[in-house]
C-alpha positions as CSV (number, residue, x, y, z in Angstrom):
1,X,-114.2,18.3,-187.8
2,X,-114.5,18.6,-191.3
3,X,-116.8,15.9,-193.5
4,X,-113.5,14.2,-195.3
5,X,-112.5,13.2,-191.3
6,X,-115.8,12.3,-190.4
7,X,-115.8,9.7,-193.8
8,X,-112.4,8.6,-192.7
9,X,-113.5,7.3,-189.1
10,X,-116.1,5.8,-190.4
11,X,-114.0,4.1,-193.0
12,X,-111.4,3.0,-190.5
13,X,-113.9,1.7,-188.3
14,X,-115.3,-0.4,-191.3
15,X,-112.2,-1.6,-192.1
16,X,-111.8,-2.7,-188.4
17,X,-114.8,-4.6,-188.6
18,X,-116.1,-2.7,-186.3
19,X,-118.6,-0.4,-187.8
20,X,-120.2,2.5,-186.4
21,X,-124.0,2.1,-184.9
22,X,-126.7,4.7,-186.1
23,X,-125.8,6.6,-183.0
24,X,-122.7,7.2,-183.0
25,X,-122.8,7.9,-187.0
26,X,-126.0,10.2,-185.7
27,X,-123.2,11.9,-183.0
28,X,-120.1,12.0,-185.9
29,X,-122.5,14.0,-188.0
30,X,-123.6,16.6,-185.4
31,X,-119.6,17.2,-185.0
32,X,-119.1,18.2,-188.6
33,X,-118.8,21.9,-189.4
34,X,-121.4,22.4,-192.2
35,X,-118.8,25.6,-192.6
36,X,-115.9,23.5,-193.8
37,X,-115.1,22.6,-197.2
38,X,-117.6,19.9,-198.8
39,X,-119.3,19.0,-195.8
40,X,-123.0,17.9,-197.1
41,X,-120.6,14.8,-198.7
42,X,-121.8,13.3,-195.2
43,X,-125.5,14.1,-195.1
């Protein structure tokens, strides 16, 4: 997973009202290839 579709599930979980708890944020960024495009955008 790249860090733009880690922001976006985060977003569309927001917008659910139904945010993400620290660890599951904590687990969405362990899945995000530091290798792919701008991903410090989520650290």
């Amino acid at each position: 997973m790249n860090a733009s579709d880690a922001l976006n599930e985060i977003a569309v979980r927001e917008t659910a009202a139904n945010p993400m708890s620290v660890s599951e944020q904590r687990a969405l960024a362990n899945s995000v290839d530091a290798t792919t495009g701008n991903s410090t955008l989520l650290l």
